[in-house]
C-alpha positions as CSV (number, residue, x, y, z in Angstrom):
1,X,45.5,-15.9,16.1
2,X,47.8,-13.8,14.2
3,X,51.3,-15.2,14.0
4,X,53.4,-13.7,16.7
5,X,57.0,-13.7,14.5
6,X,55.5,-13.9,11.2
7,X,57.6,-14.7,8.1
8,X,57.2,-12.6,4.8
9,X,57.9,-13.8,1.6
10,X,58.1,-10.6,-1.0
11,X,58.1,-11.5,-4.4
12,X,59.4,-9.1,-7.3
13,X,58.8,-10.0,-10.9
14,X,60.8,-9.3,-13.7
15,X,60.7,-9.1,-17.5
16,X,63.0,-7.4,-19.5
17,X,63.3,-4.6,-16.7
18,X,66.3,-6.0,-14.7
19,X,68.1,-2.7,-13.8
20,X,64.8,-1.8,-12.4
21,X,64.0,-4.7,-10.7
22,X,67.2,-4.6,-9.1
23,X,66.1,-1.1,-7.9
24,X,62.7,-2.1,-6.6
25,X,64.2,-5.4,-5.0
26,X,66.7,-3.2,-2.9
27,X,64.2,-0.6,-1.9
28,X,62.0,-3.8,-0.8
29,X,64.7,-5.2,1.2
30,X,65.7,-2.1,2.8
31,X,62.5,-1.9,3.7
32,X,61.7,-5.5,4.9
33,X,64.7,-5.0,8.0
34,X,63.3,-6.3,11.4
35,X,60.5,-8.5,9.4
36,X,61.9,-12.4,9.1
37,X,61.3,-14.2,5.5
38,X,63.0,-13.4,2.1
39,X,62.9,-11.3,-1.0
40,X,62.6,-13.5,-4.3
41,X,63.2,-12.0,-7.9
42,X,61.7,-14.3,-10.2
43,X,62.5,-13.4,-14.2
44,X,59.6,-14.5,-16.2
45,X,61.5,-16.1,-19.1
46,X,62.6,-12.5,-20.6
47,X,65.6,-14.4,-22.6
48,X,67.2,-11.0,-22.6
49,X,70.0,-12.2,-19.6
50,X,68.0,-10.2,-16.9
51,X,68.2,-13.8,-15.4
52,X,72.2,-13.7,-15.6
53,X,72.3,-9.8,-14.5
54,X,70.1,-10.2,-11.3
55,X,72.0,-13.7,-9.9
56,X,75.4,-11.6,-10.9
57,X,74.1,-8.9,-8.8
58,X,72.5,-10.4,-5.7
59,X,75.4,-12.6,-5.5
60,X,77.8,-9.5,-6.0
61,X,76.5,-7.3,-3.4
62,X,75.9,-10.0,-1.5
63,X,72.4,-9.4,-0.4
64,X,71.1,-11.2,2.2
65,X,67.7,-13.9,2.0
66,X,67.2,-12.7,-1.3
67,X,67.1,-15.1,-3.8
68,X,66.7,-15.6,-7.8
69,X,64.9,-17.8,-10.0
70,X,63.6,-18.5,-13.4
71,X,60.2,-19.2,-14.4
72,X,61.0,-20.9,-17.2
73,X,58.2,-19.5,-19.2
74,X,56.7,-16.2,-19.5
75,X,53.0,-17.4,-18.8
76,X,52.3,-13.4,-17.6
77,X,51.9,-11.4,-14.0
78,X,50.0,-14.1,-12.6
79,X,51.5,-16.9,-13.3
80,X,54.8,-15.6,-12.8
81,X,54.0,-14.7,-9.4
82,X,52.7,-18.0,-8.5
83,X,56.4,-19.6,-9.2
84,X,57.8,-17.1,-6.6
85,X,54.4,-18.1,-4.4
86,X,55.3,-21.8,-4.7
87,X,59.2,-21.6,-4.1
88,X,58.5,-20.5,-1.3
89,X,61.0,-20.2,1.7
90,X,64.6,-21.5,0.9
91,X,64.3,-23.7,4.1
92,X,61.0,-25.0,3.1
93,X,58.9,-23.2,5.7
94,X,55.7,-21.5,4.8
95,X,55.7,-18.0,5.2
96,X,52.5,-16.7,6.6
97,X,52.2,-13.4,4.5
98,X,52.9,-13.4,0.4
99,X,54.2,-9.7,-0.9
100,X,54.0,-8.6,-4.5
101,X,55.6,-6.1,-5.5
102,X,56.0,-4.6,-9.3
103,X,59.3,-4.5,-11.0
104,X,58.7,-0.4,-10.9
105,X,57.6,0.1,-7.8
106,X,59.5,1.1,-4.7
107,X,58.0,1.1,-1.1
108,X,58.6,4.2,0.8
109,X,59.7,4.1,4.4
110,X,57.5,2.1,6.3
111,X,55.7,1.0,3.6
112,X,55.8,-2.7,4.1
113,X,55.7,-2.8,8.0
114,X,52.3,-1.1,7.4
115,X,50.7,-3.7,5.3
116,X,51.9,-6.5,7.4
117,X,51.3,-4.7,10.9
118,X,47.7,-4.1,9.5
119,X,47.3,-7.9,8.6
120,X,48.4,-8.7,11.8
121,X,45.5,-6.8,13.6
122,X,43.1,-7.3,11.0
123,X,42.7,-11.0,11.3
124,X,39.9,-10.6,9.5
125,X,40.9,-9.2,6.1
126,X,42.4,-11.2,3.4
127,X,45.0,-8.4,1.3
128,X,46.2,-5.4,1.6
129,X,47.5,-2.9,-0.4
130,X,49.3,0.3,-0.8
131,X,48.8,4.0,-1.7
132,X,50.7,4.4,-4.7
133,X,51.7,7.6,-6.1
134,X,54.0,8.4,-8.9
135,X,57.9,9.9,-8.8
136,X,56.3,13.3,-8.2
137,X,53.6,12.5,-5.7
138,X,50.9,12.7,-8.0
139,X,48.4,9.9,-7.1
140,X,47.7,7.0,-9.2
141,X,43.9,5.3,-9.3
142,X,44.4,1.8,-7.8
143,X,40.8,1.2,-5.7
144,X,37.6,-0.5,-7.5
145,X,34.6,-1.9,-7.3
146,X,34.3,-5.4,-8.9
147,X,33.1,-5.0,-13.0
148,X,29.5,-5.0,-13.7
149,X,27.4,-4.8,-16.6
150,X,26.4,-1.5,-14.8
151,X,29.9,-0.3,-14.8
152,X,30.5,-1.7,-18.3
153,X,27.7,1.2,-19.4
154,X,29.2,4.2,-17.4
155,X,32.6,3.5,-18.1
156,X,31.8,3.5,-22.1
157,X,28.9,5.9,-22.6
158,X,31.3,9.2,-20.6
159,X,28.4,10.7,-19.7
160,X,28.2,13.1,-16.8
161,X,24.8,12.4,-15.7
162,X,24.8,8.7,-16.2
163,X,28.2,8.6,-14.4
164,X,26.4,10.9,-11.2
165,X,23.8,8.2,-11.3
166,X,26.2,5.1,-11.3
167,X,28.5,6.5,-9.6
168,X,28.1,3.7,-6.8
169,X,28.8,1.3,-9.6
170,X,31.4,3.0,-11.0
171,X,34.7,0.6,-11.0
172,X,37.1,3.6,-10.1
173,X,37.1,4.1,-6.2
174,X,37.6,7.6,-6.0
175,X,41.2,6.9,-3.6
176,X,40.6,7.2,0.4
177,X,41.8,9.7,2.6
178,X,42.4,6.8,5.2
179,X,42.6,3.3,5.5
180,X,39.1,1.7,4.3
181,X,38.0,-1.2,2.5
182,X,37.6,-1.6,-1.3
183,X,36.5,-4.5,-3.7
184,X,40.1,-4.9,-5.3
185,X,43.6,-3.1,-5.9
186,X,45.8,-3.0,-8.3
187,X,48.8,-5.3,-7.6
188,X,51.7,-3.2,-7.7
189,X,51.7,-3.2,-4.2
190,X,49.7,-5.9,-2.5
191,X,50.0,-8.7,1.2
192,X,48.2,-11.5,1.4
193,X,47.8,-13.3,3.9
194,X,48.9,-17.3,3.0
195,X,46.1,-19.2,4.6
196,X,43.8,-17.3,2.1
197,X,46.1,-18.2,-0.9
198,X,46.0,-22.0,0.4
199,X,41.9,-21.8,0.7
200,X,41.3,-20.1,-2.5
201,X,44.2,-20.8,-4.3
202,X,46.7,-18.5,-6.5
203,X,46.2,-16.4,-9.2
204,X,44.3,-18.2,-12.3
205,X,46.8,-18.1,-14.8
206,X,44.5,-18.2,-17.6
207,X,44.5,-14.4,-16.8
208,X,47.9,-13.7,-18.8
209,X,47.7,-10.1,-18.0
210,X,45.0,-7.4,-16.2
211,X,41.9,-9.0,-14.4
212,X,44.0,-11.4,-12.8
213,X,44.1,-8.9,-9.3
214,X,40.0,-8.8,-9.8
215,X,39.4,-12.2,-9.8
216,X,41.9,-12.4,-6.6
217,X,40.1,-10.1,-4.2
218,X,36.6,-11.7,-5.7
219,X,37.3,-15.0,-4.6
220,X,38.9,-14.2,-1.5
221,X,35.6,-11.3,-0.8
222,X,33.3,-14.5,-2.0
223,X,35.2,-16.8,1.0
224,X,34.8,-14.1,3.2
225,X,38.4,-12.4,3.2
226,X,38.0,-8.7,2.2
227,X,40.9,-6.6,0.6
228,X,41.7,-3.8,2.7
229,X,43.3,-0.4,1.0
230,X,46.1,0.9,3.9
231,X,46.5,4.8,3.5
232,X,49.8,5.0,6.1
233,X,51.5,2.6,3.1
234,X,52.9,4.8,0.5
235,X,54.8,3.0,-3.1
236,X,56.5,5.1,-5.6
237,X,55.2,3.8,-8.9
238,X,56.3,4.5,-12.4
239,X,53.9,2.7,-14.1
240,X,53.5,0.2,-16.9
241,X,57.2,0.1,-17.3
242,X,56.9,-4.1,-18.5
243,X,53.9,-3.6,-20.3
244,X,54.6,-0.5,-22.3
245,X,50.6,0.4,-21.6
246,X,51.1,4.0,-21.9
247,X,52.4,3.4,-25.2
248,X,49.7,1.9,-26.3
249,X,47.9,2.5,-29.8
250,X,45.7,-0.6,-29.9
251,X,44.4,-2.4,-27.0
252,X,46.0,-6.0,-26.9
253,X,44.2,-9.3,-27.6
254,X,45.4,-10.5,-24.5
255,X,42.9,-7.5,-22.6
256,X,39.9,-8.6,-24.3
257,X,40.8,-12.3,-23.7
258,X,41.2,-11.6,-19.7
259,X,38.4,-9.2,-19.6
260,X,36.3,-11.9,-21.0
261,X,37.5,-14.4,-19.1
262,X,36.6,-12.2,-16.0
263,X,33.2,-12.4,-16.2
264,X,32.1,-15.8,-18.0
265,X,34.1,-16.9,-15.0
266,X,32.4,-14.7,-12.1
267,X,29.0,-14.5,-13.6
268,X,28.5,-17.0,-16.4
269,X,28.2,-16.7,-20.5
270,X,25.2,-15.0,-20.8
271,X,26.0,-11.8,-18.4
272,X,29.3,-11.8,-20.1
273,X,27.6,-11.2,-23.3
274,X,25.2,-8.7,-21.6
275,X,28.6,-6.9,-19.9
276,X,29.9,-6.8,-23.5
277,X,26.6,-5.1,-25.3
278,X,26.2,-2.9,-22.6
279,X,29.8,-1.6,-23.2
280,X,29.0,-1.2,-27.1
281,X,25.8,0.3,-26.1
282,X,27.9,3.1,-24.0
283,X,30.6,3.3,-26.6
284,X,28.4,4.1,-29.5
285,X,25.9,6.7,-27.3
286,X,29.7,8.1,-26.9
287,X,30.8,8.4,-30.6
288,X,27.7,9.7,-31.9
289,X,28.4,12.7,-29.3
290,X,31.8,12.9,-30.2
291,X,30.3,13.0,-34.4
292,X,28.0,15.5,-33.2
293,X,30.7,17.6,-31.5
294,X,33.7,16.9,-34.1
295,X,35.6,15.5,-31.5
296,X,37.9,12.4,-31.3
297,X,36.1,9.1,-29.7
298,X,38.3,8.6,-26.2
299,X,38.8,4.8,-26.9
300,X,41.7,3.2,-29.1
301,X,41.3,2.8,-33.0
302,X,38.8,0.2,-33.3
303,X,38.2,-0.8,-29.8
304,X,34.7,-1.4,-30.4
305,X,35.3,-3.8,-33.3
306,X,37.5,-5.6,-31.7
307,X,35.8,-5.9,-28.1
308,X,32.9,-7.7,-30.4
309,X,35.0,-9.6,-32.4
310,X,36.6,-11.0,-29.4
311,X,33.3,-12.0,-27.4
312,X,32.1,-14.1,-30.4
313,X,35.6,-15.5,-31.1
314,X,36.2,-19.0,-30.2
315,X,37.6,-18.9,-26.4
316,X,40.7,-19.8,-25.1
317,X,41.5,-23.6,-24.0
318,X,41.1,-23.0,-20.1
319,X,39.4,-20.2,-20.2
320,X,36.2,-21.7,-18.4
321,X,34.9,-22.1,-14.7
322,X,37.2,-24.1,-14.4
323,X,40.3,-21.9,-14.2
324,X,40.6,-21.8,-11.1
325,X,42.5,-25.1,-10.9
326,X,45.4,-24.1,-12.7
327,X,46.0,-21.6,-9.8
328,X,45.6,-23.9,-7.3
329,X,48.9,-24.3,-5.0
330,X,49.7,-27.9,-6.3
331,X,48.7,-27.2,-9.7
332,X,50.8,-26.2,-12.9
């Protein structure tokens, strides 16, 4: 039975971003009035006195149950989430929903009442998570299917007829006009309900950055806790403000690694590697188009090379099966 005065822990993580944070953090609390539990701001080691400007702040303004640690190490979204997971409640009680909530992302009215009063009557599913849109209202893409080799192909090759035929393996959800179930969602805005987190445990924090949210919703979907996508919870999002993703030129190491990661862990070695030459197999079909058309290749310089170069590397100590004990609630 759903808790009948449940307690919400919301957890906002920070690095380098602090003014922002601080923003986010009193949206969420503002937001959060009439729901018992506590805001924590956790900086993820940004050594850049974020740490020192947030206490400074709280303790300023004198925000109420809002608290602010440091992680001590920056070991990425995942595990920096799992330090404000594991803190817990300042009087040592277990909250009975987790929140997340990006450093640039700020829940409109209602927004948080809505994933929790949706939890609460859907004992059933294991997240939930957020319509986010940007500062103008324009939508951002935040529902998927789980990766496949399938998806792998039509996400690479950019082929309208291949994409009409996998379009039921597509990872993009196209985003629903109401409340409906997905595979996955992007973080920025996501519940979860704690007895799932203590069955499944945390996020693997050999993830140091993106997959870690698909491997989530996977194993909670694979013990039989969906993720549910909540239309009547709207987050303004500005997107990729830590990460400086729309900056990008070259597609980090750390992508390939947690890609890779991703689905040696879900599916084994072998459909990792079959994942991976499915990909090239799209990306080249999609270059020799783009030759035969005199038109830029939509990847990043060298993507392809290093995609390859990073499924034949050496992997990553942890990076195994295994993984999922490091996210376990009593593990480091």
């Amino acid at each position: 039975m759903p808790p009948s005065d449940p307690k919400l822990l919301t957890v906002v993580l920070n690095w380098r971003t602090a003014d922002m944070t601080l923003r986010a953090a009193e949206t969420a609390l503002r937001e959060m009035e009439g729901i018992g539990g506590e805001l924590l701001l956790v900086d993820n080691d940004s050594r850049d006195g974020s740490f020192e400007t947030m206490t400074r702040v709280v303790e300023d303004r004198a925000w109420p149950r809002t608290r602010v640690i440091d992680a001590g190490r920056n070991g990425g979204f995942g595990a920096g989430n799992n330090v404000g997971i594991r803190a817990g409640l300042s009087d040592g009680s277990r909250p009975d929903y987790v929140y997340i909530l990006n450093s640039d992302a700020f829940p409109d009215t209602g927004a948080i009442r809505a994933l929790l009063d949706h939890l609460q009557t859907h004992p059933e599913t294991g997240f939930a998570g957020s319509y986010i849109h940007g500062p103008e209202g324009e939508p951002h893409l935040t529902t998927f299917r789980f990766p496949s080799i399938a998806s792998e192909f039509e996400g690479a090759v950019r082929l309208g007829p291949i994409s009409r035929w996998l379009r039921n393996r597509a990872v993009p959800v196209p985003i629903p006009e109401q409340t409906a179930r997905v595979d996955w969602l992007a973080g920025a805005s996501l519940m979860m309900r704690m007895e799932v987190l203590e069955e499944i445990g945390l996020f693997d924090e050999t993830f140091f950055l993106y997959f870690e949210e698909t491997d989530l919703c996977r194993r909670a979907k694979n013990a039989g806790y969906p993720t549910d996508f909540v239309r009547e919870s709207s987050v303004t999002h500005i997107g990729s403000a830590s990460t400086g993703m729309k900056e990008w030129q070259e597609v980090p190491g750390y992508w390939f690694d947690s890609r890779r990661h991703y689905f040696e862990k879900s599916h084994g070695r072998a459909y990792a590697r079959l994942a991976t030459a499915a990909h090239v197999a799209g990306g080249l079909l999609h270059r020799l188009r783009c030759l035969l058309r005199g038109r830029k290749p939509a990847d990043p310089p060298r993507f392809l090379r290093s995609l390859i170069s990073h499924e034949f590397s050496a992997p990553r100590p942890g990076a195994t099966r295994g993984g999922d004990r490091a996210a376990r609630l009593t593990g480091g």
